[in-house]
Structures are given as structure tokens and as C-alpha cells.
N, C-alpha and C positions, 0 to 999 in steps of 0.2 A: 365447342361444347361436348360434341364427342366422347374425345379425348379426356375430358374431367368426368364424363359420369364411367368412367371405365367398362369398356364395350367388353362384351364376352370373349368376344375373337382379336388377336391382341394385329393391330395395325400392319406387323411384320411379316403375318400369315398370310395376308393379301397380297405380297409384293407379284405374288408368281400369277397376280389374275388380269384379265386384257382390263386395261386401263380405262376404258368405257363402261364398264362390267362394273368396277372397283366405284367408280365415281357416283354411278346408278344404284348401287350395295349401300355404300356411305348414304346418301340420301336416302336410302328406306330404312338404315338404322337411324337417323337422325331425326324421322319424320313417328319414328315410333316412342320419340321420347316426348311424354305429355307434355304440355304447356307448361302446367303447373309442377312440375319433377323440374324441370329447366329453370324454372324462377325461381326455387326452392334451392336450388341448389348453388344457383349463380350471389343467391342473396346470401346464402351461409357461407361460402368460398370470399367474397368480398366483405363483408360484415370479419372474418377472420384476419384475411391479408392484414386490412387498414386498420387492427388492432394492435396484430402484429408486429408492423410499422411505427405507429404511434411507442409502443413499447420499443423497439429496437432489436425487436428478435428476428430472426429466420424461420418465414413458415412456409416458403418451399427452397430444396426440402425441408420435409418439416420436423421438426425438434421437438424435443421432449420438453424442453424449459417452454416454446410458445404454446404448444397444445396442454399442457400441465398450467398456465399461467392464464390460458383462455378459461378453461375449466375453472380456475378459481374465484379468476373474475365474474363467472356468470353467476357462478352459485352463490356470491355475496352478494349479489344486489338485492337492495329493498323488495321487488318482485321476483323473486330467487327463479329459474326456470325448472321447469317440469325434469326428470331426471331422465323421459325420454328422450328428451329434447337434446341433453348430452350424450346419448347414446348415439341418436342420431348424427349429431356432429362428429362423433368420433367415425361412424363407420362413413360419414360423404369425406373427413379427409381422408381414411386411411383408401376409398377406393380413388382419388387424384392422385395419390401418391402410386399404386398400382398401374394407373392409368401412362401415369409419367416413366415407366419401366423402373419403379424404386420397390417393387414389390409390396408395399403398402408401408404400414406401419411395421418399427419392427416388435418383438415380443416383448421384449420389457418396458417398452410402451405403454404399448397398445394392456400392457396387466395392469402398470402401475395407472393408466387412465381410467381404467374397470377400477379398481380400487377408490382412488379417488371421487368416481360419481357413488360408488357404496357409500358413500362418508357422508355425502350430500345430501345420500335418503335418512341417512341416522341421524345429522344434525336437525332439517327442514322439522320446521312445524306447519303440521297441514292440517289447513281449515275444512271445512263440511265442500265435499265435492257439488261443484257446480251443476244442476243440469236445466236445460232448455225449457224455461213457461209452456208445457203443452196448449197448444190454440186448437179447443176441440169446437163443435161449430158453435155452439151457442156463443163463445167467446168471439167466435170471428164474424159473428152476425152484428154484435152488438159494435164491432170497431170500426166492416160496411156500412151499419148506419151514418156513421158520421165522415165518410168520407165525399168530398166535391167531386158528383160527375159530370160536371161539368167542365172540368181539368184536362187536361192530357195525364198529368200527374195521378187526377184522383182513378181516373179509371185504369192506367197502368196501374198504382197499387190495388185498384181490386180486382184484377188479373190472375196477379201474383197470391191474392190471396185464394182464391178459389182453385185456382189451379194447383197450387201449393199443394190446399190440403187433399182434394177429391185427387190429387195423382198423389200423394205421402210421396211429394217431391224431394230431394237433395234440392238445396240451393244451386249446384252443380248443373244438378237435369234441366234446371228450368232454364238458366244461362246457357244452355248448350241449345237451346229448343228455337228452330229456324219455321219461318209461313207455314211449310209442305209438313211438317211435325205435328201441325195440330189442326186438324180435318173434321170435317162434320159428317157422322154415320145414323141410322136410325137412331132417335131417342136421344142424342146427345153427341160427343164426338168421339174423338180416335187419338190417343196420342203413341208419339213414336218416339222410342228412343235409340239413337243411334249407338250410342255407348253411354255407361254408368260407371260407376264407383264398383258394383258388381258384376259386370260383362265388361272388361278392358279390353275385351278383343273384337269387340266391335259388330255380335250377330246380331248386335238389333233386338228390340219387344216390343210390341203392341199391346198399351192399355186403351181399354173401353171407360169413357167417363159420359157416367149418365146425367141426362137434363136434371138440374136440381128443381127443388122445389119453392124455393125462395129467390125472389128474381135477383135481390143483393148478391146472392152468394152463388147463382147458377152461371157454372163455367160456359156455357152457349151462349147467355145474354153477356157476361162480360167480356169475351173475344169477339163477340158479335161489335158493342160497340167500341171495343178498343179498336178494332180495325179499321173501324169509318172514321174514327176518330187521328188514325194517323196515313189515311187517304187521302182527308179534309186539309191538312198540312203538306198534298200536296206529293206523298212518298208513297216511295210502289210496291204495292202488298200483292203481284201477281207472281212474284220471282219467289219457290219455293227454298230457296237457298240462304234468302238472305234472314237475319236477327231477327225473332219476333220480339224483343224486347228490347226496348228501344232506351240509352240514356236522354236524359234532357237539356238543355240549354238553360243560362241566367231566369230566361224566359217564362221557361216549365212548358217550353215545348220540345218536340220528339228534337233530338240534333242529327243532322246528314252523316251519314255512314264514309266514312272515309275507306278510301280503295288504295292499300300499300299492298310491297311484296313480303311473303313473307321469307322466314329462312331459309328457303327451297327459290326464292325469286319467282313464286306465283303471286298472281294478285289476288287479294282475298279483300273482302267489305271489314269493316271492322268498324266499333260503335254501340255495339248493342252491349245489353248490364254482364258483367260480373257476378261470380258464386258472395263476393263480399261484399258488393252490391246493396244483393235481393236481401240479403241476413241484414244491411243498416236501413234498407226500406220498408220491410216489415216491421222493425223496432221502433223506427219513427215514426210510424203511419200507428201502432199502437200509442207512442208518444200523446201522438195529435188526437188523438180520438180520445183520450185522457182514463185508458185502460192502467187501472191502478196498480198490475203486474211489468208493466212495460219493460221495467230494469231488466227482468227478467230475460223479457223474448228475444229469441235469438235467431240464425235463420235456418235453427232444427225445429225451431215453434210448430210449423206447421203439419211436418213428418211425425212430429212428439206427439203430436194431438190427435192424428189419425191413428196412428197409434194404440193410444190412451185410450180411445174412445172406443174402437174394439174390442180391446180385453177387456171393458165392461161390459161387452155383449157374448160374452164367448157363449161354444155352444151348447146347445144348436141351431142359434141366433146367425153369429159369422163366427165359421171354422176358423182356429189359429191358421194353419195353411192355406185360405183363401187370403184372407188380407193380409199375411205376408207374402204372399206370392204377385198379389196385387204392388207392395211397397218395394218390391224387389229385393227383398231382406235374403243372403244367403240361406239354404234350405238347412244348414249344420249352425248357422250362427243362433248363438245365446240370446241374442237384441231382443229379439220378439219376446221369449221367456221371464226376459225383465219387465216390459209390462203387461204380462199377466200374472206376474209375483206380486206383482204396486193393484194389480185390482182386488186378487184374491185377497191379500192383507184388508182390502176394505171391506167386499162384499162377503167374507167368511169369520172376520172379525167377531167372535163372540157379542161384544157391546150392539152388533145389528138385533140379535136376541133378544137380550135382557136389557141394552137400554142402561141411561147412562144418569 
């Protein structure tokens, strides 16, 4: 896998280093390539090959007739792809091709494929851009209402909900979130995140999440009993290491954690949810609860709504820079400004005046 995401240092420059050195090197470049960049990539590398095939062309090395014929294929379909999405592709083959000592793509390529995806933005017709049901609380109070806690299920999703929104979680942060991550401090608890979508280097933040006020939706009372509830089942919530969220079995009970090696030949637990997961569980769980936006929610619902629900407070209620510093929103990024451009539009709207 390496070798296809094309390492900075090209494999040849190590020949002169002690072989133990070289092996222990390789392993911490290896171990620094995300999860998700490894499947991402392994899926679009394979997804190409076996099309390539199926057609009869050559895509290593790769040709202009198959990466020109990939592109064409893609952008015809009924659900045309995004046009970053061929950017994308163009630049993981052109860095395997690099990776293999072919120096990447070569220039008239690599132009006439730029071209090509320009054609795809002037053909496409594009519908109203998509975005995520914000779930601000009164929406997620009304969806804890209707869930069974008496479940393993029902209290895992209101977990997920609470925690979601009092941390303006990634679906990411929450799948990443182990026992020793989420601690109980004065007034509420402590969450920790080891790495995010915004720190890839792994320093670590501590958010403060206070006792809510509604027992539904207060993130103490629902890790409090999600935890007995998968203690009662019998599984060991002293080991700070392992998944706090747990999938389930036919049953809809917690399922045992499976111990494999992983690419490194460490043994690691594995078992607990997915970032795709937590986004189909909260979409269902508004399903079931028969939240009339459901289509909608997505698993940025609950980051969207903490969000939202700020910029209608802004201040000097809550400062933009507290609760984006709370969401872990870059301090230069635009995100946050988008909604307080979506509250202003409401709350400075002439029609609040004069009335409609």
C-alpha cells in the first residue's frame, strides 16, 4: 500500500540505510497513512483496474485511452459524479503511477484529462445543493422521546444523540471515541479527542460537556446508562482502550469485539461503529421516531444543529469563537461564517420589522 500512495522519499533513497532501521521507517510511514486514505484509495485503484479490464485496456501502465475512457464512463452515468471526484481520481492514479517509477502521468495526459473533466462541469446539470437537516435540540428532544430505553439499541442511539450534538461531533470523532475518552468531571463530563479531521497530528483536545438539563437528552444520564447496560451483557467497560460504541448483533444486542492483527501484525479489538455507521443510525433512529425531515438527516445533522443553533445566539450571548473553538472548526475556516450568514438572513430580515 505504500508504494501506491506514493511516499515522499522514493524507496531507492533508503537502500544505503541499516535494514532494521529501513523495516522500523517503513512501518511508521505505513502506520501514518489513515485508515480511511487506505480504503479510499485501495477502492478507487480496484474500482479502475476491473473496469479497465472488463474494457480491455491497460491501466498499469496507465494509458490515455483507459483513464480517458474511465472519465467518460463516469460522467455519463444517470448519477453523474461530482467533478471533484474526477479530480480526485486523476491525481491517486497519476501518484501510483509515480509511486511505480513512471514519473506519474505524462503531460498530455494528464492536460487532456483536465480538459475533459472541464467538459463535465459545462455539460452536468446541477440540482440545489444538498445540505444536512440541522438537529438543533428541540428537534432531538422530540426524536429521544420516542426512543426504547429499554434496548441496547434504543440507548445506544441516544448516546449518539446527545453526545453528537453537546460535543458538534464528526461522525468520525464519535467512531474514534474509546471507555478512557469520555470521563466524568464536576457538573458533567470530559471528552477527549485523540485526533480529528482538524488536528491529523494527533495533539489531542479536551472538551468540557456540561450536565444537561433534560434527563432525554443529558449526555451523563445517557452514558451513565449505556454503560450498565453493556456491562449487564456481560462486556468490560474497565479497559480504557477499547470502543465505546458498540455494533449489534441480529439480536440488538452489543456484538463481542473481535481481536485480529492489524497491518503492523499488532493485535488490536475491533467491532465498535463506523463514521457511516453513526450518519445511517441517526437517519434511522429519526426514521423511527417519525421526524418528518428524516430524508434529510444525515450524520452532519448533529454538528449542523449545534451549529445553527448558535448563530442564532450570537453575541453577546455565545461568541462565534467560543463555539467554534468548542466544534473544532479551523480558526481561518469560512464554515462557521456560513451559519451566521443563514441566521443573519433570518434574524435581520426586514419582513422580522414590518411583517408579512
Amino acid at each position: 500500500m505504500t508504494a501506491e500512495l506514493a511516499l515522499p522519499s522514493p524507496v531507492d533513497d533508503l537502500a544505503a540505510m541499516n535494514p532494521a532501521l529501513r523495516v522500523a521507517f517503513e512501518g511508521l510511514v505505513a502506520d501514518g497513512i489513515p485508515a480511511n486514505t487506505e480504503r479510499t484509495y485501495r477502492n478507487l485503484y480496484g474500482r479502475f483496474d476491473q473496469w479497465c479490464a472488463r474494457q480491455g485496456l491497460q491501466s498499469q501502465p496507465v494509458t490515455g485511452a483507459a483513464l480517458g475512457g474511465y472519465i467518460t464512463h463516469l460522467s455519463s452515468q444517470p448519477e453523474s459524479v461530482q467533478p471533484s471526484t474526477l479530480r480526485h481520481l486523476v491525481s491517486v492514479i497519476a501518484a501510483r503511477e509515480k509511486a511505480a517509477g513512471r514519473g506519474g502521468l505524462s503531460g498530455t495526459v494528464a492536460v487532456v484529462a483536465d480538459r475533459a473533466i472541464r467538459g463535465h462541469v459545462q455539460r452536468r446539470e446541477y440540482g440545489a445543493a444538498q445540505k444536512a437537516y440541522p438537529l438543533v435540540f428541540g428537534r432531538i428532544r422530540d426524536v429521544a422521546q420516542e426512543l426504547d430505553y429499554n434496548t441496547f439499541i434504543g440507548l445506544r442511539a441516544g448516546l449518539i444523540l446527545s453526545l453528537g450534538y453537546s460535543g458538534a461531533m464528526r461522525v468520525s470523532e464519535q467512531a474514534a471515541l474509546r471507555l478512557g475518552d469520555v470521563t466524568p468531571r464536576l457538573g458533567g463530563l470530559n471528552l477527549h479527542f485523540w485526533k480529528s479531521k482538524t488536528d491529523q497530528t494527533g495533539r489531542g483536545e479536551d472538551r468540557p460537556i456540561p450536565a444537561g438539563n433534560s434527563v432525554l437528552t443529558d449526555p451523563v444520564t445517557r452514558l451513565r446508562e449505556y454503560l450498565e447496560a453493556l456491562e449487564s451483557f456481560g462486556f468490560d467497560i474497565s479497559d480504557p482502550t477499547l470502543p465505546l460504541l458498540r455494533a449489534v448483533t441480529s439480536k440488538g444486542e452489543p456484538r463481542p469485539l473481535l481481536v485480529r492483527k492489524d497491518k503492523r501484525e499488532r493485535e488490536r479489538a475491533y467491532g465498535g461503529l463506523v463514521g457511516d455507521s453513526i450518519g445511517r443510525i441517526i437517519s434511522a433512529t429519526c426514521r423511527l421516531a417519525g421526524f418528518p425531515q428524516w430524508e434529510s438527516v444525515s450524520g452532519h445533522s448533529l454538528r449542523a444543529g449545534f451549529a445553527t443553533a448558535c448563530a442564532f445566539q450570537q453575541s453577546p450571548h455565545i461568541p462565534l469563537s467560543a463555539w467554534a473553538d468548542h466544534g473544532r472548526w479551523v480558526v481561518t475556516s469560512s464554515v462557521p461564517m456560513l451559519y451566521v450568514r443563514d441566521a443573519n438572513l433570518v434574524l435581520n430580515n426586514p419582513l422580522q420589522f414590518v411583517g408579512v
